[in-house]
C-alpha angles and dihedrals in degrees: 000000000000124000094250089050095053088044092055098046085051094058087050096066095037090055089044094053082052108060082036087059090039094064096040095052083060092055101260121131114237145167145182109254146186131001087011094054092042094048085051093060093044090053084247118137111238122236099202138012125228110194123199116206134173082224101113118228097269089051092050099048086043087052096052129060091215118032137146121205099227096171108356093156080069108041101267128134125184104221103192122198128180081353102305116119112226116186130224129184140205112246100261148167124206139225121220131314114240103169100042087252111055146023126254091231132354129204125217101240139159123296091262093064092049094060096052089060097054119096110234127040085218081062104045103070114115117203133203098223092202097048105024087225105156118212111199117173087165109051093246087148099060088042086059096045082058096035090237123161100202122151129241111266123330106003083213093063100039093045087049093050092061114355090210090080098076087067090038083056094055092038087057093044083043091050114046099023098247123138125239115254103250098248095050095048084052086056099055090045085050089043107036105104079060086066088081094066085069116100116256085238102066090033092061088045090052097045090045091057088049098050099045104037105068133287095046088157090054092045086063091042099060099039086053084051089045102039098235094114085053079052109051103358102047100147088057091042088059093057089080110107098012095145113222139197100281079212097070101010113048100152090072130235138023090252094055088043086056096051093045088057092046091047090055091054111113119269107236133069080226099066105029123099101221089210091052093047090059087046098064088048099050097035110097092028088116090071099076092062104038090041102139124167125191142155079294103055138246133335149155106219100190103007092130096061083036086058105046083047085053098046092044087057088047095051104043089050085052090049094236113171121262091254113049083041092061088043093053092045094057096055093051081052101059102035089112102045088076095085093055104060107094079066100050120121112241094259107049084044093068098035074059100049100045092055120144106271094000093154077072098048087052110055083045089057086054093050092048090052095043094052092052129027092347095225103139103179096117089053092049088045092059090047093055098053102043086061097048093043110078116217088259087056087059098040107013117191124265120271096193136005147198097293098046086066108049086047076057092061103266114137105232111259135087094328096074090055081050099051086037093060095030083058096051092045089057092047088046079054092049098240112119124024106168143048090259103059084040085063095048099051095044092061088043101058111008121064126206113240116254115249 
């Protein structure tokens, strides 16, 4: 972990035994609760601190200089402190759920109420931060002792008072390497064609963390044994039983190529790109579809543009930005070129190797090798020659501009632009490196239009 990391970690927890101290100083009972009580007990070191109080929302924000109600109709206020928002929230119960995300009404209540509202007993511990007493209504300590992910009471009720729980069951599960409580695996199985009335939003939120905070492989795992993936992620469900060349393929099927990329993801939120996490999950959607066997074997002519068409659809049903759609689609795109680069001419090498994110396209190309026939020369091969080409190989300077030429004689228009590329292309080859072989081959090969 890297010093500022740690610094900042260790604000975190000194702000948060603050506010804490603030509203106990007023009178009001208050504790730490959910993921940084249970990360405490895990020896974890929590990322973020959630605080419960029986202040209610006006006497918090009238406690602290810099505050957001964030959900102040249900009790949450956002306490922000160099800048961080913590939130802290009034004790409550809730009445019932209508819309499969939040309750009709909810009533300030005691901190024992509040518990038995939460989803998952792991989540509902609450923590005295002076003293380390730990208060569990719900038996959470024993669940983690088991490493048990159960809800707390009836997993009906709970699933059909926010539908997102039954993946935030399995990201939980997925995350910390914990099982689902049987009857509350069953739930989710009886309950998971209710998971696409949940917006895309909060679906995309909920598969990122799954993909970038550790057990990615068993997060999909569990969704395919559930049936949440055939729910919400159809088009990666399919990808089970999609034969492949033993050849090159001898870890099975796309689907167990998928997971073992997933599985060789880092292990940290930290250190996961989240667009090259869904990468390696889209990448080879296009298989299922372009799947063709003859006397020959198999293959799967196209499934590269049949991939990037598959994840755009995914994406834009998951509302991802423009941006972070298009990054994700190139890499899909050149996946495959990789194992054409020790034939590259000089100049298309280094087009290729000076890519926008390429550092990305090329740890994508190593997962991918490492989850199938484990040769890693092309790989190697890009490395190498990232480190022996200097930044001027892969972008050298211009010898000559837009100016030059029209004082040669060309009439301002496309063919500078022309002329321009034509001339880097030459200098990436190797051909030409100074004003004078620009010139030359200009007259040799480009002729000025008649007026």
């Amino acid at each position: 972990m890297s010093v500022a990391r740690e610094n900042k970690i260790i604000d975190k927890r000194k702000n948060a035994d603050e506010i804490f101290g603030k509203l106990k100083k007023a009178g009001f009972e208050a504790y730490f609760v959910g993921g940084c009580v249970r990360d405490s007990l895990l020896g974890k070191i929590p990322d973020d601190y959630d605080i419960v109080t029986s202040a209610l929302p006006d006497q918090i924000i009238s406690l602290f200089p810099h505050t957001a109600a964030i959900g102040a109709k249900f009790g949450v206020v956002a306490v922000i402190v160099e800048g961080h928002p913590y939130e802290v929230a009034t004790f409550r119960s809730d009445d019932i759920y209508e819309d499969g995300r939040r309750p009709s009404q909810i009533h300030f209540s005691t901190a024992r109420e509040d518990v038995y509202r939460r989803d998952f007993t792991v989540n509902g511990l609450l923590m005295d931060p002076v003293t380390g007493e730990i208060i569990d209504y719900v038996d959470g300590r024993k669940d983690i002792k088991k490493k048990i992910i159960r809800t707390v009471g009836n997993p009906e009720e709970r699933f059909n008072e926010d539908y997102l729980r039954m993946l935030r069951t399995i990201r939980f599960a997925a995350n910390l390497d914990f099982t689902i409580e049987p009857d509350t695996k069953s739930s989710i199985e009886r309950n998971a064609a209710k998971i696409k009335q949940i917006s895309a939003e909060r679906l995309q939120e909920e598969l990122g963390k799954i993909l970038t905070r550790g057990g990615a492989r068993r997060g999909f795992e569990l969704m395919a044994q559930t049936g949440i993936l055939k729910e919400i992620l159809p088009e990666i469900d399919r990808l089970q039983k999609v034969e492949q060349p033993p050849r090159f393929h001898p870890e099975g099927d796309v689907w167990q190529h998928t997971l073992m990329m997933l599985e060789l993801l880092p292990k940290e939120d930290s250190n996961v790109n989240i667009l090259l996490a869904w990468a390696s999950l889209l990448h080879d959607t296009g298989k299922a579809i372009t799947r063709t066997e003859d006397e020959n074997g198999v293959h799967f002519y196209g499934h590269v543009q049949s991939g990037e068409e598959i994840a755009d659809n995914i994406m834009r049903r998951l509302r991802f930005s423009r941006a972070h759609r298009e990054t994700v689609l190139n890499l899909i795109h050149y996946h495959m070129v990789f194992m054409n680069v020790q034939k590259m001419r000089p100049g298309r090498l280094k087009r290729f190797l000076r890519m926008p994110d390429f550092d990305l396209h090329l740890e994508l190309h190593r997962l991918d090798c490492l989850a199938s026939h484990g040769m890693l020369d092309n790989y190697e091969f890009c490395r190498d020659q990232l480190q022996l080409l200097a930044a001027e190989d892969l972008n050298p300077p211009r010898l000559l501009n837009g100016n030059d030429l029209i004082a040669l004689g060309f009439v301002p228009g496309k063919i500078i632009g022309q002329i321009l590329q034509a001339l880097e292309n030459e200098q990436l080859e190797g051909r030409i490196s100074t004003k004078e072989d620009a010139k030359k081959y200009i007259q040799k090969y480009w002729k000025k239009p008649r007026v």
